[in-house]
C-alpha positions in Angstrom: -176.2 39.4 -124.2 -176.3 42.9 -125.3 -179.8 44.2 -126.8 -179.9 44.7 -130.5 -183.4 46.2 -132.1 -186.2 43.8 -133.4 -186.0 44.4 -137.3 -189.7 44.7 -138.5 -191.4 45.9 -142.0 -192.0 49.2 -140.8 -191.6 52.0 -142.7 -190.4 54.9 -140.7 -190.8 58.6 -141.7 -188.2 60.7 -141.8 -186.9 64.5 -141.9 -185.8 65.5 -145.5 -182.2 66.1 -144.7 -180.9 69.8 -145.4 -178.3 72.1 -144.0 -178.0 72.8 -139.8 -177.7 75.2 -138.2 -174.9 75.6 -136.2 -175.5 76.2 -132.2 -174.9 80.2 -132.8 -176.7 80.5 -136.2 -179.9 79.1 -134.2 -179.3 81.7 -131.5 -179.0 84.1 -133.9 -182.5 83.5 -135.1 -183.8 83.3 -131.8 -182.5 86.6 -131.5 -184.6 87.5 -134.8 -187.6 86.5 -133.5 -187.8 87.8 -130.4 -187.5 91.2 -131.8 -190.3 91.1 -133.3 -194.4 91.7 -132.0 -195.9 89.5 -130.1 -199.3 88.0 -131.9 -202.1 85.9 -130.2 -201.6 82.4 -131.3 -205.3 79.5 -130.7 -205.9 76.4 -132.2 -207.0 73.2 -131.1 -204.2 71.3 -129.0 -200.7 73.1 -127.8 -197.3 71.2 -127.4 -194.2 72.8 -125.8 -191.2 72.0 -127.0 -188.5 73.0 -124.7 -184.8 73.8 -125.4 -182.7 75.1 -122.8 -184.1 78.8 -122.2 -186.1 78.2 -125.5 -190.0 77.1 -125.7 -192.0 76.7 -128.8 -195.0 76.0 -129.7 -196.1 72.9 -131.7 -199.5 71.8 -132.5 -202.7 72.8 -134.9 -202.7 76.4 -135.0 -205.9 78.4 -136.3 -204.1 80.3 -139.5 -207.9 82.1 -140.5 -207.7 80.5 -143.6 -209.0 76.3 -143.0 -211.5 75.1 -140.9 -208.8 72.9 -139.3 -206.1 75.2 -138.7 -202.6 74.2 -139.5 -200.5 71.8 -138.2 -197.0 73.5 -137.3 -194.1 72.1 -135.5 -192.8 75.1 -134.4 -195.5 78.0 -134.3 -194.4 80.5 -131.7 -191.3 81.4 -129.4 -193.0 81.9 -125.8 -191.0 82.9 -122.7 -191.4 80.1 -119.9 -194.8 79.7 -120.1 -196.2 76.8 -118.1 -198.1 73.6 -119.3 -201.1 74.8 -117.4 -201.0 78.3 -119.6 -201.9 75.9 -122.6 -204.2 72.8 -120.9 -207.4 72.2 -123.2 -209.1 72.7 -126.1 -208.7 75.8 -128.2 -206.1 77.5 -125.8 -204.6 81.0 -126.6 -201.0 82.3 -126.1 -198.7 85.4 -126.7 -195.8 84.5 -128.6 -193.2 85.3 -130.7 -194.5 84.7 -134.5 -192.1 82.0 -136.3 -191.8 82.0 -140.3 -192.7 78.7 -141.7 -189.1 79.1 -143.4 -187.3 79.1 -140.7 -189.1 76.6 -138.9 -187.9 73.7 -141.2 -184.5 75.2 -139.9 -185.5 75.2 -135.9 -187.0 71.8 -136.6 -183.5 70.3 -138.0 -181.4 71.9 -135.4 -183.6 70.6 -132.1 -184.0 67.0 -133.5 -180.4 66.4 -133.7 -179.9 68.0 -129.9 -178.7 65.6 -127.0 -181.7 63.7 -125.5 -181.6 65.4 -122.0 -181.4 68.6 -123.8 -184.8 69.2 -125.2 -188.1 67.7 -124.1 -191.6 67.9 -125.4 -194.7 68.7 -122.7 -197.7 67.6 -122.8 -201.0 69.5 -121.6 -203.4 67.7 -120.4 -206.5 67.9 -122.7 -209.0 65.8 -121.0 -209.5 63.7 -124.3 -207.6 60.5 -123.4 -209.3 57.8 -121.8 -207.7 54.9 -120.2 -208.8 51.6 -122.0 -210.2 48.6 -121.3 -208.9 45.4 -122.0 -209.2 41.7 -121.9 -205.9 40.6 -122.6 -203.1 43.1 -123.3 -201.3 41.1 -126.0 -204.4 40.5 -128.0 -204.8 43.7 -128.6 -203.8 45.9 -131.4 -202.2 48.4 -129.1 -199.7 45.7 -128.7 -198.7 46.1 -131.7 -197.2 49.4 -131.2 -195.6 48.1 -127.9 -193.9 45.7 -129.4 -192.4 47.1 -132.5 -191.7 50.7 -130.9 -191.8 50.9 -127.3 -190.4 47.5 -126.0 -186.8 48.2 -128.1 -186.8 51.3 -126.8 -186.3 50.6 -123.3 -184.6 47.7 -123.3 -182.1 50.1 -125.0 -181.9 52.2 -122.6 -181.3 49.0 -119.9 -178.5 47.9 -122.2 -176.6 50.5 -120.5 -177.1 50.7 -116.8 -176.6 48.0 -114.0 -179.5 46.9 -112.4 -180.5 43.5 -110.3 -183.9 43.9 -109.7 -187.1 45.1 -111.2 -190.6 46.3 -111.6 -192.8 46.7 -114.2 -195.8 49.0 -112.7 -199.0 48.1 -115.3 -196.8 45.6 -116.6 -200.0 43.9 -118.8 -199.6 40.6 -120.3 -195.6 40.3 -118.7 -194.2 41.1 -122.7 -191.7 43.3 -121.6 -190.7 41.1 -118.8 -190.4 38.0 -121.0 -188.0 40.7 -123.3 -185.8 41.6 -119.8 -186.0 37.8 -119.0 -183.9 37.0 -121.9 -181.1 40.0 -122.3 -181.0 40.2 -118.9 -181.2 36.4 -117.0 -179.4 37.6 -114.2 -181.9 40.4 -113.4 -185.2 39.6 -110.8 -187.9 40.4 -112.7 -191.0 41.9 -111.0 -194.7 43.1 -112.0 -198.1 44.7 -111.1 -201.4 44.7 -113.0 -204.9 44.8 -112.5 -206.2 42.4 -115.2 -206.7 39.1 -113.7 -206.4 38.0 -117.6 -203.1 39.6 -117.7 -202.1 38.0 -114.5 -203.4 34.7 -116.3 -201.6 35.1 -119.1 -198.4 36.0 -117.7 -198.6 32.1 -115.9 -199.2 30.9 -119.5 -195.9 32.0 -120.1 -194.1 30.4 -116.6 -193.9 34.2 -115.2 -193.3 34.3 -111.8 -193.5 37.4 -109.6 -196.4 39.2 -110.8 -199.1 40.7 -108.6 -202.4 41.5 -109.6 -203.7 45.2 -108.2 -204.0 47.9 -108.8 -200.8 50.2 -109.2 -201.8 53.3 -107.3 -201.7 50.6 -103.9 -197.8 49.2 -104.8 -197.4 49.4 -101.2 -200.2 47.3 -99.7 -199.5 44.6 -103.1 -195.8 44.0 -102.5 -194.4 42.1 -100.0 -192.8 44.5 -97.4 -188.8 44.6 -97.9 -188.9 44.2 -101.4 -186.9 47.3 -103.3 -185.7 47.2 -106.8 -183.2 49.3 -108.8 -185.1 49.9 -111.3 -188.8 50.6 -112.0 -190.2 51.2 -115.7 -193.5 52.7 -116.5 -194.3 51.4 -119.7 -197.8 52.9 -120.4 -199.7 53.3 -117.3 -198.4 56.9 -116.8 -199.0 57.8 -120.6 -202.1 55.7 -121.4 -204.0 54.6 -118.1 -203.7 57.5 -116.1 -204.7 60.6 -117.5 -204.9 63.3 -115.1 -201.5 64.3 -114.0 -202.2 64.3 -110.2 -202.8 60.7 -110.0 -199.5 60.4 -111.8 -198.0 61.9 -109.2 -199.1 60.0 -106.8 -198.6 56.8 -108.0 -194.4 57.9 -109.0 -194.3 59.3 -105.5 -195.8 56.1 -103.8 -193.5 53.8 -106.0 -190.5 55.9 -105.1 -190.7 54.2 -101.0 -189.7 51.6 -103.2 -186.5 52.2 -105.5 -183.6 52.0 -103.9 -181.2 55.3 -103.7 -179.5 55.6 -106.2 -181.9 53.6 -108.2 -183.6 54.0 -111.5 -186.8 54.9 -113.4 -187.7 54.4 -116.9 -191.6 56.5 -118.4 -192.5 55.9 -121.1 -195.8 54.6 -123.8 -197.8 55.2 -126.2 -200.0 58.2 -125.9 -198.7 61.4 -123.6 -197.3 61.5 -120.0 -198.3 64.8 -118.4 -195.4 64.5 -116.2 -192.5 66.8 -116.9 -188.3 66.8 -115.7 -189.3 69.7 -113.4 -192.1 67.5 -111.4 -189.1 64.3 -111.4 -186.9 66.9 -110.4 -189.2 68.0 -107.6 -189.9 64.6 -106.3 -185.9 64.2 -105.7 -185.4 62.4 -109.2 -182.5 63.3 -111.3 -183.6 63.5 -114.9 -180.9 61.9 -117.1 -183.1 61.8 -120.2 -186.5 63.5 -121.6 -187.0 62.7 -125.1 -186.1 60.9 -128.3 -185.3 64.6 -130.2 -185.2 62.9 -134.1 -189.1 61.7 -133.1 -190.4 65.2 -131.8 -191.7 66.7 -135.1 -192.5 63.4 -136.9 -196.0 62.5 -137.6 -197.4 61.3 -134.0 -200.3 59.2 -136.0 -197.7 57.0 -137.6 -196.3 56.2 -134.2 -193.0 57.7 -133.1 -192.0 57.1 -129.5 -191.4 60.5 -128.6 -191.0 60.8 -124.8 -188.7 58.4 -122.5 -187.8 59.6 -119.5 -184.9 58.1 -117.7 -184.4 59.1 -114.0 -182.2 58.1 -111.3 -183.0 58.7 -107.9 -180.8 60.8 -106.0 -178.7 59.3 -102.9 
């Protein structure tokens, strides 16, 4: 049965519609910009939004004037500066100074770009926490899982062939429930270290979930067991904060995907991973973000990052 979007009353925002820029106007501008001085750009938080050779800036830049600074989507051009460059509170960077004109321009042209074509990283900040919960979907977090992230992916699984698979932090076994009924043909699979979780999930007549925690897939799942395709839906973004344990936990799960088998990271909050560290860790990276989400307001929810990887034979 092919997936089609849970309808909810949400209102979503949207980007007041004006005229693009074509793909040589915006290099044209580019152009523009970089010829002119270089300014020192601080603030609170710093996004990069990449575009092929292009990164910008995004996040609450101090403008002198407020107390807060300014929120700007597209601050600065920098040359291929590096996520650690920007990590932290109150960061500072050279850049290229961007005219809040023709930002409203840059803005239109990168959200309607392909979604492998542009992706937004994510410093780590040391602000997020991972939370504690009782029951997953009892929470109001859930929420936002279920009306945002949930249709996401199982969009994404709409088109590729999979038989079997894992949900890594896979809560109270929502999502699985969701893949249990678009999918029935696909073996459905999942860890978490709740015990209520776990408990809910046999509420439900869920088979096939473990209880442990993630970063020991290995010593949780019975040995021979690979899937096709593994999703992340959260524990990358929300439960683990510090990018090195991220890492370790992909590159532990990745002993079991099958070649030529798929990933799927996604969630609310940020994942400090980026397409160069999938790329690294022998991932192809056929997806990086969802571009008309970038520059919306993040406190309204937009899903903003989905990274879709295949493994490469």
């Amino acid at each position: 049965m092919p997936y089609e979007p849970e309808t909810r009353n949400v209102k979503l925002e949207t980007i007041k519609p004006m005229s693009h820029l074509t793909e040589t106007e915006f290099h044209q501008l580019i152009k523009t910009i970089r010829k002119r001085h270089q300014k020192t750009f601080s603030g609170y938080w710093f996004n990069l939004i990449t575009f092929k050779d292009c990164y910008f800036i995004q996040g609450n830049i101090d403008d002198g004037r407020s107390e807060c600074g300014i929120n700007r989507n597209s601050a600065a051009l920098v040359d291929e500066i590096k996520a650690d460059d920007i990590k932290g509170v109150w960061p500072e960077i050279m850049g290229y100074p961007i005219e809040e004109s023709e930002e409203e321009q840059i803005v239109q042209f990168l959200s309607s770009q392909n979604e492998n074509d542009i992706e937004l990283i994510v410093p780590e900040r040391n602000l997020a926490r991972p939370v504690e919960w009782k029951r997953f979907d009892f929470t109001g977090e859930f929420v936002i899982y279920a009306t945002f992230i949930y249709p996401a992916i199982l969009e994404v699984l709409s088109h590729i062939k999979f038989e079997k698979v894992l949900d890594m932090g896979c809560g109270s076994a929502n999502l699985i429930q969701h893949i249990h009924n678009y999918f029935p043909d696909a073996a459905c699979y999942g860890i978490d270290s709740n015990q209520n979780n776990i408990e809910a999930a046999e509420e439900m007549n869920i088979s096939n979930i473990f209880l442990g925690d993630c970063s020991n897939v290995n010593d949780i799942l019975p040995d021979g067991l690979f899937f096709d395709m593994v999703i992340f839906s959260g524990l990358l973004n929300r439960q683990v904060t510090e990018k090195e344990e991220a890492i370790s936990i992909l590159a532990e799960t990745l002993k079991r995907i099958k070649k030529g088998g798929y990933i799927i990271i996604t969630g609310y909050s940020s994942c400090h991973l980026t397409a160069e560290n999938l790329t690294a860790m022998g991932i192809e990276v056929i997806r990086k973000s969802i571009p008309k989400n970038l520059f919306l307001t993040y406190m309204k929810y937009h899903l903003r990052q989905l990274y879709l990887g295949k493994l490469i034979d």
